[in-house]
MARPAKOL-602049 format. One record per residue (C-alpha): x negated, y negated, z. Coordinates in steps of 0.5 Angstrom, whole numbers, plus 500, padded with zeros to 3 digits. Layout:
BEGIN
XYZ ...
***
This chain:
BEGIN
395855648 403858646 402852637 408845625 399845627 397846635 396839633 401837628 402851641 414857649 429870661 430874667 430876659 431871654 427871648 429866643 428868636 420867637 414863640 413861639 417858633 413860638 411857643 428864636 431871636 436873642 432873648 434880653 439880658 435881665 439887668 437888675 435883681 429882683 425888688 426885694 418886696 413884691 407888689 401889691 395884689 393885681 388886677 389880672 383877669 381871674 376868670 379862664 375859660 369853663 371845662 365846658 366842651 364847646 363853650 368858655 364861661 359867661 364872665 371874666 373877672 377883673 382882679 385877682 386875690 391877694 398872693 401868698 408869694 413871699 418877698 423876693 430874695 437873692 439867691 447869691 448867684 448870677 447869671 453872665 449878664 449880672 441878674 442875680 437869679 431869685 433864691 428858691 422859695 420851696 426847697 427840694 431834695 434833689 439827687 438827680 443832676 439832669 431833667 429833660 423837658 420836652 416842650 413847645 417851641 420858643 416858649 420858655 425863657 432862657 434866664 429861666 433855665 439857667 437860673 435853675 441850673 445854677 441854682 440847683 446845680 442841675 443841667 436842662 436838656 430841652 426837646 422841642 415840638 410844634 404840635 400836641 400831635 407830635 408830642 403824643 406820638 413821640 410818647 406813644 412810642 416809647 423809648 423816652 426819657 423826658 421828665 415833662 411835657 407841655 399837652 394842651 387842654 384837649 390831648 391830656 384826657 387821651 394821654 390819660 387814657 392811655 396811660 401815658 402821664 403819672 399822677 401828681 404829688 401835690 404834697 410836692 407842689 407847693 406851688 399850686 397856691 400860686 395859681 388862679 383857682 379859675 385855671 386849675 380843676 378844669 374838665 380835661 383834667 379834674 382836680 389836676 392830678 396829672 397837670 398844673 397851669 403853665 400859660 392860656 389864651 386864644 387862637 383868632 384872626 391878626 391882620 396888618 391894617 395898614 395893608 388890609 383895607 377890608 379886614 376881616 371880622 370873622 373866621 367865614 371871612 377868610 375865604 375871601 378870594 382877595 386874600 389868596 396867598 397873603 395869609 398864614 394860618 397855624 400848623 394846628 389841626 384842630 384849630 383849623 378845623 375847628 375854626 371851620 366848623 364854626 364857619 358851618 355852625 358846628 361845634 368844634 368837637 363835632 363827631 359826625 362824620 357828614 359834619 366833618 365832611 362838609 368842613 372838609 370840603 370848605 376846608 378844601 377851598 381855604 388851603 390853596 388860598 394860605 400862604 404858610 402853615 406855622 405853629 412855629 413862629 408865625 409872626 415873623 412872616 408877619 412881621 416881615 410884611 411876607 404874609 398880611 392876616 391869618 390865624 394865631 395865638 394870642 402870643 405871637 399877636 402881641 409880640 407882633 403888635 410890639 414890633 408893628 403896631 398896625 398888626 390887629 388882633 380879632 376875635 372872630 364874631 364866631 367865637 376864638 379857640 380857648 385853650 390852655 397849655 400845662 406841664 404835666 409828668 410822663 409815666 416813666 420820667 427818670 428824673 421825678 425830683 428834678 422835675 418837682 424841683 423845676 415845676 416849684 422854682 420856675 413858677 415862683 412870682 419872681 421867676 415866671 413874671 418873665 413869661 409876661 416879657 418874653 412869652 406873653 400869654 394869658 397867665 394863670 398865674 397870679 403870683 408873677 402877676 402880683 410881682 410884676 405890678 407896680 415893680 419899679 425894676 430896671 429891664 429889658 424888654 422883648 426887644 432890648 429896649 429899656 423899660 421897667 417890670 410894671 411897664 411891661 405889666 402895664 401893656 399887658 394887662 391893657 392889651 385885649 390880646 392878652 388880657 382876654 375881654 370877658 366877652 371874647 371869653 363867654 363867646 369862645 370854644 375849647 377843643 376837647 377830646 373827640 375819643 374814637 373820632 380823632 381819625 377823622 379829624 387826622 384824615 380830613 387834616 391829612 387830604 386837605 393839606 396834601 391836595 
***
């Protein structure tokens, strides 16, 4: 992602009662400021998945380079919980005095916004969807005024082919040197002319262990009767699909019409079996103990795992759906310079090493990685427990949720643009969620 379906996929310490409704809950407050020195290189993973259609790429690594992110400075300013906000890196010239984002569920931190609106002196206004779909019809319609939107991978080809992004300055991102050049120039998106990196990961199986006693292995599994009525799946279409697909030994892309028909007949016996579609926050059904396993993204497993530790996240003997989330600028967005101002302060390492806490994706990008290891500063995890920065990296990089195994990689799938026949995939979504 983070992602009703990823296609109906989110601060210093916030974590709204979640994303990512994922992608709600209070957010903790951040307690120190940032170290004034940034720490060394990571070993964070630089290796995303290839631009390949139905295929990630054959290796992870293991380390990333060296970061250019200059040492964290205060910017004189405070948030009500006393953090001081991070100094901006890459100064811009802004006349506008409000950006509009529409964005992801649960999926951006707090502290985040309000350190930028002080900084800047400019006020957020924030729309939120649960699925790409959602988003692009919105846009498709017209009449908006939003300044940035969060597309994942698959739909930014077709918001591209119908004119509904404008190209990127990249004199104006700066930024863009902090990103792990394996999650920029991928195939939906060459050379990043409409978009930058926000966050990745997968979509696979969770389940409770302490109440699943035959867990399942892969997506085929799912069908299993003894499971009626204990899982939830993501409001996500093409997720879902594509997970069935799978099950077939079609490719997640697939544009046959029989193909498709088969996963719609399979895809028929699966739904009375689910108890909730939610691309809002399904690991809160989760966490309450209401639902058992299912499908989600890589976020929600982890913040679940925080709060139960016998949730378990698997990654499907199929293969899990690769994707990536990414910022990326509507044709007609008013507000152009509030949204460059946005793009460069929030992605700065001393800023975006909130996503690690409260929105923990893979992360593309390596400066708040780099911050974020071996950084001794006082705060508040996701849910209010004091800890430190590295801690709170650490768990990160040692998690194969978030930090994705090479294997998992090799094995997975993005979803790409089908072009003529996304109404079919509309339709077959459409019959098996109204039966």
């Amino acid at each position: 992602m983070i992602k009703s379906h990823i296609i109906k996929v989110l601060a210093l310490f916030a974590v709204a009662s979640m994303i990512l409704s994922a992608c709600g809950g209070a957010q903790p407050a951040a307690t120190q400021a940032p170290a004034t020195e940034a720490p060394a290189p990571t070993e964070a993973m630089t290796e995303a998945p290839t631009a390949a259609p139905t295929s990630a790429p054959t290796e992870a690594a293991t380390s990333a380079p060296a970061a250019t992110q200059p040492a964290a400075t205060g910017s004189g300013l405070f948030l009500d919980s006393g953090y001081e906000c991070p100094a901006v890196q890459n100064k811009m010239d802004v006349q506008s005095k409000e950006l509009n984002l529409f964005v992801w569920t649960e999926y951006i931190p707090q502290d985040m916004i309000d350190c930028f609106e002080k900084v800047y002196e400019i006020k957020v206004n924030r729309d939120e969807y649960s699925a790409n779909e959602e988003m692009y019809a919105k846009l498709s319609a017209g009449g908006t005024s939003y300044d940035l939107v969060q597309p994942t991978d698959y739909i930014v080809s077709l918001m591209v082919r119908q004119g509904l992004l404008q190209e990127l300055d990249h004199s104006k991102l700066p930024v863009l040197s902090n990103f792990d050049p394996n999650y920029l120039n991928l195939s939906f998106d060459p050379g990043n002319k409409y978009t930058i990196p926000y966050q990745a990961g997968t979509d696979a199986i969770v389940y409770n262990a302490d109440t699943v006693t035959n867990p399942p292995k892969s997506w085929a599994d799912l069908w299993n009767p003894d499971y009626a009525g204990k899982m939830i799946f993501l409001d996500d279409s093409r997720a879902v699909i594509g997970a069935t697909l799978l099950t077939l030994g079609y490719d997640v892309n697939t544009k046959d019409p029989k193909q498709l028909d088969e996963a719609k007949a399979k895809l028929k016996e699966l739904v009375p079996n689910v108890k909730a579609f939610d691309s809002d926050s399904p690991k809160t059904a989760l966490i309450a103990g209401d639902v058992d396993l299912g499908m989600t993204w890589t976020g929600e497993a982890f913040l679940a795992q925080q709060e139960v530790p016998s949730i378990t996240y698997v990654y499907p003997t199929e293969g899990a759906i690769i994707w990536q989330d990414n910022w990326a600028m509507p044709k007609d967005a008013p507000h152009t310079d509030a949204a460059y101002a946005w793009l460069n302060y929030t992605m700065q390492g001393d800023v975006f090493w909130m996503m690690l806490r409260d929105f923990p994706y893979t992360q593309p990008n390596k400066a708040a990685l780099d911050y974020a290891k071996g950084n001794t500063m006082d705060v508040n995890d996701v849910n209010g427990n004091p800890t430190t920065l590295s801690k709170i990296y650490d768990a990160y990089m040692n998690s194969p949720i978030t930090n994705t195994p090479p294997e998992a990689i090799k094995n997975g799938h993005r979803i790409d643009d089908v072009g003529d026949a996304l109404p079919l995939y509309d339709q077959l979504w459409t019959e098996v969620k109204g039966q």
